[in-house]
C-alpha positions in Angstrom: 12.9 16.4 13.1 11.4 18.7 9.9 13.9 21.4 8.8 11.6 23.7 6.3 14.5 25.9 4.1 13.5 28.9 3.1 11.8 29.4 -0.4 14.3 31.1 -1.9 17.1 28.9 -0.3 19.9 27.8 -2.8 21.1 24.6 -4.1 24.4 25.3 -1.7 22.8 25.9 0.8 20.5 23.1 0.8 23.5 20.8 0.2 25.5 22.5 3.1 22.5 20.7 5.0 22.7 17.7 3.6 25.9 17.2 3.9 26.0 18.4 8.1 22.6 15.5 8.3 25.3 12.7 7.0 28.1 14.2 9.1 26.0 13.7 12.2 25.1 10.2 11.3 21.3 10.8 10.2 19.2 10.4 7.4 17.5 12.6 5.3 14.9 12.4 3.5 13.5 15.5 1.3 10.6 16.6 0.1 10.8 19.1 -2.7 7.8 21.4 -3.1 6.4 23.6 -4.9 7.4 26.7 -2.3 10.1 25.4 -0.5 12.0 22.2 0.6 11.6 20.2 3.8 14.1 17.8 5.1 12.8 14.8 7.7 15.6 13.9 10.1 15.8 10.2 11.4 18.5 9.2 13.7 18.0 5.7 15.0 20.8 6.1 17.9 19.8 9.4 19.6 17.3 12.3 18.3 18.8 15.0 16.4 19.5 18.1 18.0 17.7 21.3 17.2 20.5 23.4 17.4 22.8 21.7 14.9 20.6 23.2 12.3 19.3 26.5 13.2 21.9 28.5 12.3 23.0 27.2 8.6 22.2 29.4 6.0 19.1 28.7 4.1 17.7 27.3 7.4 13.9 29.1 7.9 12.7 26.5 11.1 13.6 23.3 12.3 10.7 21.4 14.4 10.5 18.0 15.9 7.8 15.3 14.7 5.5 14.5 17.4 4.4 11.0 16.1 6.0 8.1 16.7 6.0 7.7 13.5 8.1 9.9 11.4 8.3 9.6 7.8 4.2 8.6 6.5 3.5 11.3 9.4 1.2 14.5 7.9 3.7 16.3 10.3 6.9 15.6 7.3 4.3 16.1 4.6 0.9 18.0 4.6 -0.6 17.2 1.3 -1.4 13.7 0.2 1.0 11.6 -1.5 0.3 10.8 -5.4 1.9 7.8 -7.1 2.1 7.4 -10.5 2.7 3.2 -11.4 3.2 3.0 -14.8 0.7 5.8 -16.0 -2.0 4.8 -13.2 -2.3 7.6 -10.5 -2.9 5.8 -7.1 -3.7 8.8 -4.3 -5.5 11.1 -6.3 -9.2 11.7 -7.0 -9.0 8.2 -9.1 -9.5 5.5 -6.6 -7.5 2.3 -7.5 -9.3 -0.7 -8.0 -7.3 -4.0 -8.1 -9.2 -7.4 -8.5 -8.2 -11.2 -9.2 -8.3 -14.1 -7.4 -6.8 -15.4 -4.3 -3.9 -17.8 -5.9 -2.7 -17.9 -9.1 -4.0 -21.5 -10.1 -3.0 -21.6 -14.6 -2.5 -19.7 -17.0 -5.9 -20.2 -18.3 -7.2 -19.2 -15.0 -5.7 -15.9 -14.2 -5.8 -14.6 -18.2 -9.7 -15.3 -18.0 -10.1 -13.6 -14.8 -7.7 -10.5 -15.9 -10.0 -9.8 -18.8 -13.0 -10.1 -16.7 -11.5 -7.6 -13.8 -10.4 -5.5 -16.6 -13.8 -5.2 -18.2 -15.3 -4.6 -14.7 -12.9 -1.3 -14.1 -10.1 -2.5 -12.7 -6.2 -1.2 -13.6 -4.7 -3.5 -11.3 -4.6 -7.7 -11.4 -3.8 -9.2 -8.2 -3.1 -12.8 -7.5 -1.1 -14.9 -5.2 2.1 -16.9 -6.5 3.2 -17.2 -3.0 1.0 -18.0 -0.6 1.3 -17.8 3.3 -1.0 -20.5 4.8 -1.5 -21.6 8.1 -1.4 -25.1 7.5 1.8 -26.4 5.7 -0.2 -29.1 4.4 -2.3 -26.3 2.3 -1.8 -24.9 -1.4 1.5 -22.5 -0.9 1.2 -21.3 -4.2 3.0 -21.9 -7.8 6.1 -19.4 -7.5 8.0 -18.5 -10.2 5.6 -20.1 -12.9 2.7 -18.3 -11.3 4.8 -14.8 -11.7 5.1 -16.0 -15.5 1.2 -16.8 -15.9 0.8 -13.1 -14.5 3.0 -11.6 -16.5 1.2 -13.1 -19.9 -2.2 -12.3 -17.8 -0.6 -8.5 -18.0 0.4 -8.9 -21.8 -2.7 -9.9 -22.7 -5.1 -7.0 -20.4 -2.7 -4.7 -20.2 -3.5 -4.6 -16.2 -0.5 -3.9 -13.7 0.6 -6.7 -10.9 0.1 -6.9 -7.4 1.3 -9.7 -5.7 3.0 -10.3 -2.2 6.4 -11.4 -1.2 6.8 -14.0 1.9 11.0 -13.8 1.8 13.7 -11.5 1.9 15.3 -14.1 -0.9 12.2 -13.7 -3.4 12.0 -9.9 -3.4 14.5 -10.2 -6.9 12.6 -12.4 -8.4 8.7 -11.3 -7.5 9.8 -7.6 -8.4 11.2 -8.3 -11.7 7.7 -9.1 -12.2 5.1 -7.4 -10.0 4.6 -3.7 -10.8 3.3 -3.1 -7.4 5.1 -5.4 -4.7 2.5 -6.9 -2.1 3.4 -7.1 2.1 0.2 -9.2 3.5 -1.0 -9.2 7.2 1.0 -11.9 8.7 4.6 -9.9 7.5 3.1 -6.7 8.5 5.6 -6.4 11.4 8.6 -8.7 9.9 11.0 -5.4 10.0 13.9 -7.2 8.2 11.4 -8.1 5.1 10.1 -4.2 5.3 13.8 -3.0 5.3 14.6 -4.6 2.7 11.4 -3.9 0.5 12.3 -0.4 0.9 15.4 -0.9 -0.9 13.8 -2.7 -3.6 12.3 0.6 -5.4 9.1 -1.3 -6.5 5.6 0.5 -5.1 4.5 -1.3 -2.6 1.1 -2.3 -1.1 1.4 -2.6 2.6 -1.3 -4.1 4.3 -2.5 -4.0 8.3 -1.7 -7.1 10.7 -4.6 -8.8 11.9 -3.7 -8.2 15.3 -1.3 -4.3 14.7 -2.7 -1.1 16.2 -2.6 1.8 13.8 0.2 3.4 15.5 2.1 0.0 15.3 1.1 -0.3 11.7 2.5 3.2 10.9 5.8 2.9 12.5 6.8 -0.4 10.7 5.7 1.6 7.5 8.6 3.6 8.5 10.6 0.8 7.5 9.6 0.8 4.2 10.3 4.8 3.7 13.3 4.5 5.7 15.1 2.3 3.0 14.3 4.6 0.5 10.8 3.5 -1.2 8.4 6.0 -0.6 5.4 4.5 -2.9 3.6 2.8 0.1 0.0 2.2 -0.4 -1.3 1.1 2.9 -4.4 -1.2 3.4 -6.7 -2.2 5.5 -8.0 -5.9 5.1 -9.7 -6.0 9.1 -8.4 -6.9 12.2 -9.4 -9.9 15.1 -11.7 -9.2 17.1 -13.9 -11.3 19.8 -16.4 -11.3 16.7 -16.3 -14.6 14.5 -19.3 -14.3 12.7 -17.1 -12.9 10.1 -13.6 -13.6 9.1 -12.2 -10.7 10.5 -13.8 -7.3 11.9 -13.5 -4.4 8.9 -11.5 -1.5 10.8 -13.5 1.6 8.6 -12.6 3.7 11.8 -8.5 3.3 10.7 -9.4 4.3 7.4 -10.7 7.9 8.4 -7.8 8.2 10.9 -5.0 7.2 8.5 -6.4 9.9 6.3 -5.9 12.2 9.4 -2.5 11.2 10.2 -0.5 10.2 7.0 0.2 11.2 3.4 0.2 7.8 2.5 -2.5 6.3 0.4 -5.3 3.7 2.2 -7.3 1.5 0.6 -9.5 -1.2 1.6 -9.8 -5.5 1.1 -13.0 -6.6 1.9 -12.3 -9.9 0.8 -10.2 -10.4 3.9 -12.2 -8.1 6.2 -15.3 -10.1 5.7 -14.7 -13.6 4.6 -18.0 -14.3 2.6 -19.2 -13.0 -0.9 -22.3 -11.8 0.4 -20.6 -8.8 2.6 -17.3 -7.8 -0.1 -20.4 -5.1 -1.6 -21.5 -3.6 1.8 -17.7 -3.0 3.1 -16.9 -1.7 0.1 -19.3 0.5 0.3 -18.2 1.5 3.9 -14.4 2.0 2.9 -15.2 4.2 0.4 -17.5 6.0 2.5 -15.2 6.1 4.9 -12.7 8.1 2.6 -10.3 5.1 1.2 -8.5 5.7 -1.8 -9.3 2.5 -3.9 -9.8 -1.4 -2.5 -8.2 -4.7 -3.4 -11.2 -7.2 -4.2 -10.8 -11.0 -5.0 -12.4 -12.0 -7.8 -12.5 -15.9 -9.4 -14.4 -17.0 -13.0 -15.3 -20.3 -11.0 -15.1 -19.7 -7.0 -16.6 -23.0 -6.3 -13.3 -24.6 -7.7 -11.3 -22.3 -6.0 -8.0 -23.8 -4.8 -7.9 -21.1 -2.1 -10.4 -18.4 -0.4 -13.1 -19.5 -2.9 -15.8 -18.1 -0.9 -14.7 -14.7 -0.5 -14.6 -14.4 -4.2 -17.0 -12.0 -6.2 -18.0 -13.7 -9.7 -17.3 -11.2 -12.8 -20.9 -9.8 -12.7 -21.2 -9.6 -8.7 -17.4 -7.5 -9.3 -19.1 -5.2 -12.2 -22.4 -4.4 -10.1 -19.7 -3.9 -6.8 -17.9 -1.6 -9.2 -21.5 0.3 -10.1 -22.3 0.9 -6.5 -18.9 2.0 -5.4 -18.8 4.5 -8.3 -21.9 6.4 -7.1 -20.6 6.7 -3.5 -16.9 8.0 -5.1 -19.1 10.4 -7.1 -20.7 11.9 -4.7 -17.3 13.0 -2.6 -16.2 14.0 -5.7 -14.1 11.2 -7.1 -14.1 8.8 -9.9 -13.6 4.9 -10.1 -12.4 3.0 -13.6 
């Protein structure tokens, strides 16, 4: 449900809703513009009820959201959400641009490859310190001292941290680290991790399950809003298909349709989508096309000794002339990259 108050409702007034919302047993969750305030509605037991709400002063309509999902809906909020993570604007006309490589391997390692990403454009340093493998047998990543090579990897470049959380016991510790808190494919739809993300008040970059539908991947975003975060940058790193030419089929098609349907940011992994070196530039190219708001893009110094996903990885100078195409296709729809 949307309740839209009137512009010149008062602060009493707006509390008087508030305060009937918790008396019913719902949540709210407002959205303060520039005109006038509207209040999203969740009630997990039984929808609220129109009525309730009409009549309290300040009230101008109350409407029900359509979608089943209700908070990232374009129905709670019209204009695109704009995040500001430590003076870097993810949403806007800027698109974001994170690179590294696929695991955190040294400290060595990941400073070399910040500087290089950095050079190339990027604002953001990604890198796994927890890994989610298929195999148990392969690398599961270094933990807490690969957090610690990231952190001197951000001392050094100045670059902000994205890396993913497997656990609900790990979220303390990753986020006293990451600035921007990583959900990968194979969690998209573990709801106790998303609940209790949301609670962590860290942005968080929120990407599709290999298998999700968009409408599935929307309403487990919900999740994360739900508990109170509302920095979600959602991504698209392909789904399975019947094709396996390629590591996974690049969904450019959810890209245009997220824009449609949420205020959330999108961007795009290519790395993922594609599985070879040779293809990150083309999809790229087609998420920004296809109106994305940055991409995600693993990046290695040496991908050859790559102690995971070593052939997805873009060398520095393969990243830079990525960088140089993507920027001409983000000028001409009238947006700017690094």
């Amino acid at each position: 449900m949307i309740i839209s108050m009137q512009p010149d409702a008062t602060k009493e007034q707006l509390d008087a809703v508030f305060a009937r919302i918790e008396e019913l047993g719902y949540k709210s969750h407002p959205i303060f513009g520039e005109e006038r305030t509207v209040i999203g509605v969740v009630g997990r037991l039984h929808r609220p009820e129109k009525e309730l709400f009409e009549g309290l002063d300040g009230v101008d309509t109350v409407v029900y959201i359509s979608k089943p999902f209700k908070l990232v809906s374009k129905e709670l909020k019209r204009e695109a959400s704009v995040f500001d993570i430590g003076g870097v604007k993810v949403g806007g006309t800027e698109l974001m641009l994170a690179a590294g490589p696929c695991s955190v391997e040294s400290e060595a390692q990941i400073v070399e490859i910040a500087r290089e990403v950095k050079a190339g454009g990027a604002k953001f340093l990604r890198g796994g310190a927890y890994k989610p493998r298929t195999s148990p047998f392969s690398f599961q990543g270094l933990g807490r001292e690969g957090l610690e090579f990231m952190a001197t990897a951000r001392a050094e470049t100045g670059l902000k941290i994205v890396t993913e959380v497997l656990s609900i016991k790990d979220i303390d510790l990753v986020a006293e680290y990451a600035d921007v808190i990583q959900i990968g494919a194979r969690n998209c739809q573990n709801f106790a991790l998303l609940e209790a993300v949301g609670k962590a008040r860290k942005p968080v970059l929120y990407k599709r399950g290999m298998s999700t539908t968009v409408n599935e991947w929307l309403q487990a975003a919900d999740y994360i809003l739900d508990g109170g975060n509302e920095e979600v940058i959602l991504c698209e790193r392909g789904i399975r298909t019947f094709e396996t030419a390629t590591r996974n089929t690049l969904d450019t098609n959810a890209v245009a349709l997220v824009k449609e349907m949420s205020h959330l940011p999108i961007i795009v992994d290519p790395s993922h989508a594609t599985g070879h070196d040779h293809l990150v530039i083309p999809a790229a190219r087609a998420g920004i096309a296809a109106g994305a708001d940055g991409l995600i893009i693993e990046v290695h110094t040496h991908p050859e000794k790559a102690w995971s996903d070593g052939h997805q990885c873009l060398r520095p100078a393969r990243f830079r002339d990525c960088v140089a195409q993507v920027r001409r296709i983000a000028e001409a729809m009238g947006r700017t990259i690094g």
